[in-house]
Each structure stands twice: as structure tokens, then as C-alpha cells.
VOBA-1610 file (N, C-alpha, C; in pm, whole numbers, padded with zeros to 5 digits, always signed):
BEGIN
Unk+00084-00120+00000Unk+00000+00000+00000Unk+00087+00125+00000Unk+00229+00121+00072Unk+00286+00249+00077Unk+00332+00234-00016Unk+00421+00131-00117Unk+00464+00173-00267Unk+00343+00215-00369Unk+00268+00142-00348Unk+00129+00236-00446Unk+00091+00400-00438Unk+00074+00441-00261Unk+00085+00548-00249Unk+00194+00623-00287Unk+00323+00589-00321Unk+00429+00686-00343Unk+00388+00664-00492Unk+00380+00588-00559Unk+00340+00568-00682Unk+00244+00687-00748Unk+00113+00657-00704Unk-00011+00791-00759Unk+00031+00878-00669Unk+00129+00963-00554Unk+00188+01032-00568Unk+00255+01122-00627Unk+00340+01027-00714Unk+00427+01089-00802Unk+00387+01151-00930Unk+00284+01024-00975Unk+00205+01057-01069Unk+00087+01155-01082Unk+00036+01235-00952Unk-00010+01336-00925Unk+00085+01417-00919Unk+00162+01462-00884Unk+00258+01568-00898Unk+00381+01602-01039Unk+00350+01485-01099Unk+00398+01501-01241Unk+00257+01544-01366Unk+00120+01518-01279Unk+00036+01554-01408Unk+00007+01744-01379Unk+00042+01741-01205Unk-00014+01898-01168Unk+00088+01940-01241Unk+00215+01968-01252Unk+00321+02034-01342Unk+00316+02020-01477Unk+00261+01917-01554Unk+00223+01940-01712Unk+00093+02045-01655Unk+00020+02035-01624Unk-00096+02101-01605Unk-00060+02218-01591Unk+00009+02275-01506Unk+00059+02407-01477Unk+00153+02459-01584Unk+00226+02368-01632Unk+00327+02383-01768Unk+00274+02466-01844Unk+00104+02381-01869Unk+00022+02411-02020Unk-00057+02544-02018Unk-00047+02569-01876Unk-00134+02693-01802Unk-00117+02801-01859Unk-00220+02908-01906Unk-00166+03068-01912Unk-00150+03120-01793Unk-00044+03220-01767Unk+00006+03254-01624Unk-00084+03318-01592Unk-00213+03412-01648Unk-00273+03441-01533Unk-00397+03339-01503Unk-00428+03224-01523Unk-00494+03131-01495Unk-00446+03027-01428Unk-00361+03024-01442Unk-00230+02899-01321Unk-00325+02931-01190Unk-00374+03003-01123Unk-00466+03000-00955Unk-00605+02912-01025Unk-00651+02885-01180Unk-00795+02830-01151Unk-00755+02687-01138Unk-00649+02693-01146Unk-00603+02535-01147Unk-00625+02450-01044Unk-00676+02306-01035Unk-00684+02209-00917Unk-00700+02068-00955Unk-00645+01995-00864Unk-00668+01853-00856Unk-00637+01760-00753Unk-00730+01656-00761Unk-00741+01600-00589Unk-00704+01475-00653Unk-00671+01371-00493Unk-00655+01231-00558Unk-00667+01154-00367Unk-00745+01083-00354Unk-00778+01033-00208Unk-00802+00919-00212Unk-00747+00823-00132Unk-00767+00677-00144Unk-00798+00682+00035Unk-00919+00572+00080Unk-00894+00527+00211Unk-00927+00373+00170Unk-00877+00269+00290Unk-00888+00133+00301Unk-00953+00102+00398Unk-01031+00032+00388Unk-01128-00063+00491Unk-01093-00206+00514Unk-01109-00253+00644Unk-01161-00365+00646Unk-01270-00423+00587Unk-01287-00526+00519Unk-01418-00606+00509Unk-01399-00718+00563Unk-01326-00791+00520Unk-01325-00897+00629Unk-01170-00978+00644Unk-01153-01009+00795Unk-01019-01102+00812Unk-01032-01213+00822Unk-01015-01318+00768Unk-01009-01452+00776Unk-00881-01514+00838Unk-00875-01622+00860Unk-00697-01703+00884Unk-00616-01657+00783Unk-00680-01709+00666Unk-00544-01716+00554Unk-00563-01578+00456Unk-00738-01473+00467Unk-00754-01337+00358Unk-00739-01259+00450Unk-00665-01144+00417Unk-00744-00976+00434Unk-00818-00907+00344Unk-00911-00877+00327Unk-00995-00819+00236Unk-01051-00682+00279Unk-01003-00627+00158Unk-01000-00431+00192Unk-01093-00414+00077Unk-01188-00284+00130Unk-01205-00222-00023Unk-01107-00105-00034Unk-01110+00017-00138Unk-01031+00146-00113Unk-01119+00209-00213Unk-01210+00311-00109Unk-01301+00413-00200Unk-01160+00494-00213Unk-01185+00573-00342Unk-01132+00678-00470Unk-01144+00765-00461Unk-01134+00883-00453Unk-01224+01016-00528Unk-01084+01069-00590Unk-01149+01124-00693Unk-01015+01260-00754Unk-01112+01327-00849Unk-01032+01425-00860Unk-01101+01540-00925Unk-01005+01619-01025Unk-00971+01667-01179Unk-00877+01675-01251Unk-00970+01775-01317Unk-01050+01904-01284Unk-01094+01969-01398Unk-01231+01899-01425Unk-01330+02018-01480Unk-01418+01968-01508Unk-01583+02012-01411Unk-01697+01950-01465Unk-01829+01970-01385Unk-01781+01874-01227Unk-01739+01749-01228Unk-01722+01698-01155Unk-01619+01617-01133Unk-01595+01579-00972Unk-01500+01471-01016Unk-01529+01307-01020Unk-01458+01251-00988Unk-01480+01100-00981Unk-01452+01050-00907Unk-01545+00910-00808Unk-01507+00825-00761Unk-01508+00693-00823Unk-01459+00582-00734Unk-01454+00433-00742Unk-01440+00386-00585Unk-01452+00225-00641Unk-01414+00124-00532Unk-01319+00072-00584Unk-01198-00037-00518Unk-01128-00118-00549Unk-01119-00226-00426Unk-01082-00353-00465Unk-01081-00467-00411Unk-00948-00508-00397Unk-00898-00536-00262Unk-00786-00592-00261Unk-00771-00703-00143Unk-00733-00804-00176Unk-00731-00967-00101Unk-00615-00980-00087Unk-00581-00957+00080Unk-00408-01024+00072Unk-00413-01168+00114Unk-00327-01245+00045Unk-00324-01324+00075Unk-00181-01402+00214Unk-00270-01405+00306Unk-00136-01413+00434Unk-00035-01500+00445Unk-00075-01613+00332Unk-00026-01753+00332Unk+00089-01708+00219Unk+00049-01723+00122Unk+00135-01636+00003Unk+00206-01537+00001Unk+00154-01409+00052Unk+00215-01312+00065Unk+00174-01207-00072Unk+00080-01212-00091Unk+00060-01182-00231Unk-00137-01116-00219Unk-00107-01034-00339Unk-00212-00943-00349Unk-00286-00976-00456Unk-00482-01005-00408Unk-00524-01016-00531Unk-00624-00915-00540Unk-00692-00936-00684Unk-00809-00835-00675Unk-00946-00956-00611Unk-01054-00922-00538Unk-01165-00976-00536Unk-01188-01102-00639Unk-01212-01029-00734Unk-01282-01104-00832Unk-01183-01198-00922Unk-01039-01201-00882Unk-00928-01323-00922Unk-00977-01443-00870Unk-01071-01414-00718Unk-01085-01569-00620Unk-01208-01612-00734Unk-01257-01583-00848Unk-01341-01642-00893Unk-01310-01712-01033Unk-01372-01762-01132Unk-01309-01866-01230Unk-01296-01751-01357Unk-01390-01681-01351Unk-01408-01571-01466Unk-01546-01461-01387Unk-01568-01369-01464Unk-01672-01261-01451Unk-01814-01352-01488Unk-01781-01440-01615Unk-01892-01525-01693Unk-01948-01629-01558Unk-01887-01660-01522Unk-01898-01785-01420Unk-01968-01723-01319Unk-01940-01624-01248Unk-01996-01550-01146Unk-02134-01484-01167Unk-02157-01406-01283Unk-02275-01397-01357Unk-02396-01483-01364Unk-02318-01647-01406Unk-02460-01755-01394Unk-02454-01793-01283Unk-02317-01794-01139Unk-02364-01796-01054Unk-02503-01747-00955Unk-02441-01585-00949Unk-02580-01539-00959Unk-02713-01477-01002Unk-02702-01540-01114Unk-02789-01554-01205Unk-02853-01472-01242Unk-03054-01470-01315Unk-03120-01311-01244Unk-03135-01238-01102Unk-03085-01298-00984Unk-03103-01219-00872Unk-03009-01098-00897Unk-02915-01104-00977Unk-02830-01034-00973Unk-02907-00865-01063Unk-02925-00946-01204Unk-03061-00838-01203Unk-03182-00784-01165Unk-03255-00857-01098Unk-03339-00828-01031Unk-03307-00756-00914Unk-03203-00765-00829Unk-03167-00674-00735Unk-03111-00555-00752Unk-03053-00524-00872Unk-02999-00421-00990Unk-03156-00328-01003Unk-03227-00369-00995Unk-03306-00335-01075Unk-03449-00260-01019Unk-03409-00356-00881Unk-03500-00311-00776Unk-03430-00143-00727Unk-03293-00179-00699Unk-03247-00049-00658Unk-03280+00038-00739Unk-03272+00012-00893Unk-03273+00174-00985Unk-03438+00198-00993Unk-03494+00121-00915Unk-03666+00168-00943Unk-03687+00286-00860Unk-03597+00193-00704Unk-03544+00320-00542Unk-03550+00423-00619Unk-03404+00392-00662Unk-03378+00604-00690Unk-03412+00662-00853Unk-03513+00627-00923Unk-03556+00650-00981Unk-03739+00684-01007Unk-03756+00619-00917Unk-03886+00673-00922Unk-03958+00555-00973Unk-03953+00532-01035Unk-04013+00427-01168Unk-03923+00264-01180Unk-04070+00160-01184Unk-03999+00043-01220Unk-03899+00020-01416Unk-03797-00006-01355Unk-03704-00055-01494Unk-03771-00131-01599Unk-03758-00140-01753Unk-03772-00205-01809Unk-03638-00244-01895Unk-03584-00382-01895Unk-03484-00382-01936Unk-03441-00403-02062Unk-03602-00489-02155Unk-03671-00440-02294Unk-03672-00355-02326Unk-03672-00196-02314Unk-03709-00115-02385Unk-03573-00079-02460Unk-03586+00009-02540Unk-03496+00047-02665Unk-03433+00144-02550Unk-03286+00148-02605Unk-03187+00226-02563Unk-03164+00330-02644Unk-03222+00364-02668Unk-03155+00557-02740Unk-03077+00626-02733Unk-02991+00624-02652Unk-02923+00690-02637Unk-02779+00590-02597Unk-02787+00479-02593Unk-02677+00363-02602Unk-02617+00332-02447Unk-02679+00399-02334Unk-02611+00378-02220Unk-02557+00277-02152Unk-02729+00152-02220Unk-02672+00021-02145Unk-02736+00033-01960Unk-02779+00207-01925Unk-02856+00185-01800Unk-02991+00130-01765Unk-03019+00018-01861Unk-03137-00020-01797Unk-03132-00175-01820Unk-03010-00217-01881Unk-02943-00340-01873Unk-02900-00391-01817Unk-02941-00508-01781Unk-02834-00590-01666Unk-02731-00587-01676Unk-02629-00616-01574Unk-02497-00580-01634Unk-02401-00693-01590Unk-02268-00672-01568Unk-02164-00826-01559Unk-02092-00786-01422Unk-02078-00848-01359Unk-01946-00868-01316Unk-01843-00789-01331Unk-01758-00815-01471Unk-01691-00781-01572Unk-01706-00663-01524Unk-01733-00558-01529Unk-01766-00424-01492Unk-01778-00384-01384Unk-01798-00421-01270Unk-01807-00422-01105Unk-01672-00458-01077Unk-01677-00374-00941Unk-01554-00448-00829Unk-01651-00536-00700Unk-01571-00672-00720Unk-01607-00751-00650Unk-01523-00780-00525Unk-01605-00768-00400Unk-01596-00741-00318Unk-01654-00871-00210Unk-01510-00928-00151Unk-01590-01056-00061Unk-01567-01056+00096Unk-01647-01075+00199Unk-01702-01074+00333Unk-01696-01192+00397Unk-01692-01160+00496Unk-01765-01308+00638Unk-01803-01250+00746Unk-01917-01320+00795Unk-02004-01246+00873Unk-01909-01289+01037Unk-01852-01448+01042Unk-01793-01483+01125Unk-01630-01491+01139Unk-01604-01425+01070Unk-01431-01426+01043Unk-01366-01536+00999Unk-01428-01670+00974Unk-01350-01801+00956Unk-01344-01793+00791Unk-01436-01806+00716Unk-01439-01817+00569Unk-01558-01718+00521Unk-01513-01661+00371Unk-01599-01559+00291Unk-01719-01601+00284Unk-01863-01574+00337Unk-01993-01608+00332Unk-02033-01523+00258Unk-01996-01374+00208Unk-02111-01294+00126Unk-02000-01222+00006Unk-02061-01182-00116Unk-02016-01116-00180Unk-02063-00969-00200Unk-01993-00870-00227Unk-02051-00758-00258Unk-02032-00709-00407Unk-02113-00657-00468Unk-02069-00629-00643Unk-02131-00474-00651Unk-02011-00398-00647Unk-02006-00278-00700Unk-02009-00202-00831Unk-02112-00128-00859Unk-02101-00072-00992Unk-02080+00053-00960Unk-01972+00104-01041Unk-01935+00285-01015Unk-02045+00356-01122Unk-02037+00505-01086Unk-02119+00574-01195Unk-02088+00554-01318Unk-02197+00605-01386Unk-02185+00525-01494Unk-02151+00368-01566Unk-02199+00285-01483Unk-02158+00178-01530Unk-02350+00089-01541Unk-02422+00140-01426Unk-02627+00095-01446Unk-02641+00200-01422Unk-02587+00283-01393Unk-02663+00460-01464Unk-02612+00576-01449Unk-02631+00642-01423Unk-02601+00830-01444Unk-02533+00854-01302Unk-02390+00919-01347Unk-02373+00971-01242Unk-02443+01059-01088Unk-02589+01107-01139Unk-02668+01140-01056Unk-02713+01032-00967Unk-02709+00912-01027Unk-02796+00821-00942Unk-02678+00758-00835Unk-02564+00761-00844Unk-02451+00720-00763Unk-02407+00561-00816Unk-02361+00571-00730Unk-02305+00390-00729Unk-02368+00287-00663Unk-02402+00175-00765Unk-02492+00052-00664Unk-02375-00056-00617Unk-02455-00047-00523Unk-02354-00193-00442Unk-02461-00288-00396Unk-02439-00426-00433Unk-02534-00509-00439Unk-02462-00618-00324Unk-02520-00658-00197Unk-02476-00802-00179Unk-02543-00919-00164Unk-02458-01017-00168Unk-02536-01177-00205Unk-02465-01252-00106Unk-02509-01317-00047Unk-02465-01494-00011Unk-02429-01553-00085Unk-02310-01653-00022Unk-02259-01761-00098Unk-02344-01857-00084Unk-02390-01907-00215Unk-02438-01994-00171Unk-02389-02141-00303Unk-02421-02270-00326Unk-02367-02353-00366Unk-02335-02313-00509Unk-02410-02233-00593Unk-02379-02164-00704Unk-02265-02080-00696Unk-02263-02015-00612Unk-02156-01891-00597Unk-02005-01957-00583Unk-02019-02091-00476Unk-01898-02165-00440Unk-01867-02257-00582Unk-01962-02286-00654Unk-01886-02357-00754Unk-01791-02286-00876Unk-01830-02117-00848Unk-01815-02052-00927Unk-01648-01985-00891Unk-01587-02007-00730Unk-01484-01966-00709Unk-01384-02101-00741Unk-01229-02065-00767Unk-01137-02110-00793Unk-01078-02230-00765Unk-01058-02308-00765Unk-01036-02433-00667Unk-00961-02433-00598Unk-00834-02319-00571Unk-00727-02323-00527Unk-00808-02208-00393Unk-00886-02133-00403Unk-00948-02068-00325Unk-01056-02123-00272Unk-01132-02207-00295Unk-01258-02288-00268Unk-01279-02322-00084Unk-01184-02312-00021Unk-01141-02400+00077Unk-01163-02204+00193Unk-01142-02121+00150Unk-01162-01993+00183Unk-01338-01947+00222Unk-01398-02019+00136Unk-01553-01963+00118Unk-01632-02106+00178Unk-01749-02021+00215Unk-01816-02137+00292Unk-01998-02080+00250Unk-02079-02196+00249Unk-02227-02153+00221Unk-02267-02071+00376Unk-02378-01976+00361Unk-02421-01901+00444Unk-02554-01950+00450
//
């Protein structure tokens, strides 16, 4: 974590100086840019640590941006994964959980939308926000309610990914359950347990 931080460090302070480079001198003061990472616990197991690390930065512009990221240390190894490595593919995890996965997608964007989804209707405008969506596109994010082995998953979609930056970011979670476990790694399998 501290070589990463010296890392987008550096790389923040090498984009503020092109930035300022490119600047007209009397506009060099409208200039700004942020970059903030924090880490959480989600869950400790024997052999995982599992962090998320909300994002924000801001580079110019109406707004800035956040994310999530997933990071699994592994204590045994010594080694860092993302979430969604402990699984076989994005595809696999998908028919794991199957339509709940849309249907719970879907329930939320009715929440903050006002209106139930139709995921039939024509896209006009090509967003893809009223489509179910993958995995593939989420940060996956895994839990235990008892500290021994991963019982729940969490699947994050950032803005823009099921809708408009106005509507924020959905975070969906699920139980493991015998679908979900067939769907993780075999070399990880032994980590996750049904809930």
C-alpha cells in the first residue's frame, strides 16, 4: 500500500506540473486537482485480508470521480489479489448469480428512480442503463459475517456503469451460496463457505 501510495503520488505531482506547464500565467490560480484513497476492512479470515479502497479525484471539469477497489491479501502467500481473481471468470460469477443479480440491480434503480425498470425497452441513447450488467464491470468485493471463511459477496457498480452519475453507485450483496462456491477457484474454494 505504501509503494502504491508513493506511486499515484508521483504521478499526481507530475500531471499537476504538465498542467501548470500548459497553463496561461494568469490562470495557473484556476487550477486544481485531488486524488484520495482510504482502506477498509471487510473482512479477516486465517489465511484473507480483504479491503475495499473508495477513490475520489477530481482533474478539472463539472465533476469529479469516484470508485471502489478490491484488494485480497493473501497471508499464506504473501501476495495481493483483486476480489474477483478468487473467482473462475466474470462469466462464471454472472450464472452464478444468475437473475437475482438483475433483479436486485433493478429493484435499486426503481429506489432512486422513481419508476420500475424495463430492461426491454430500446436504448436511445446507447447507455446500457437499464441493462443488466456483468461482473466484468463491477468491483467484487468478498465478506464473512464470522471471520472463519468468505460467506457474502458484494458487487459494485461505479457511476456510470447501471446509470447516471446522478444516481450514484450501486452496491449489491449476495450470499454464498452452492452456485456462488462452484463458481470460485479451486485453489481458493477451501476460503468460502455456504451461508
Amino acid at each position: 500500500l505504501a509503494a502504491e501510495r508513493d506511486k499515484l503520488l508521483a504521478a499526481e505531482k507530475a500531471d499537476w506540473e504538465a498542467s501548470v506547464a500548459e497553463c496561461p500565467a494568469d490562470a495557473v490560480s484556476c487550477r486544481n486537482r485531488s486524488y484520495a484513497m482510504t482502506w477498509q476492512v471487510v473482512a479477516d479470515t486465517p489465511r484473507f485480508l480483504s479491503l475495499s479502497g473508495d477513490f475520489a479525484t477530481y482533474t478539472g471539469g463539472a465533476h469529479g470521480m469516484y470508485g471502489l477497489r478490491s484488494l485480497v491479501w493473501d497471508k499464506r502467500a504473501r501476495t495481493a489479489l483483486d476480489g474477483a481473481a478468487l473467482f473462475r471468470s466474470p462469466e462464471a460469477l454472472d450464472a452464478a448469480l444468475g437473475p437475482k443479480l438483475c433483479a436486485a440491480l433493478n429493484a435499486e434503480r426503481a429506489k432512486r428512480r422513481g419508476a420500475p425498470v424495463d430492461p426491454q425497452a430500446p436504448d436511445e441513447f446507447g447507455t446500457g442503463f437499464d441493462a443488466c450488467q456483468s461482473t466484468a464491470d463491477a468491483t467484487v468485493l468478498v465478506g464473512s459475517a464470522g471471520g472463519k471463511a468468505f460467506d457474502r459477496i458484494g458487487i459494485w457498480f461505479g457511476p456510470y456503469v447501471a446509470g447516471s452519475y446522478a444516481e450514484g453507485a450501486y452496491e449489491l450483496d449476495f450470499p454464498v451460496d452452492a452456485a456462488v462456491l462452484k463458481a470460485v477457484k479451486p485453489e481458493y474454494a477451501a476460503a468460502f463457505a455456504v451461508r
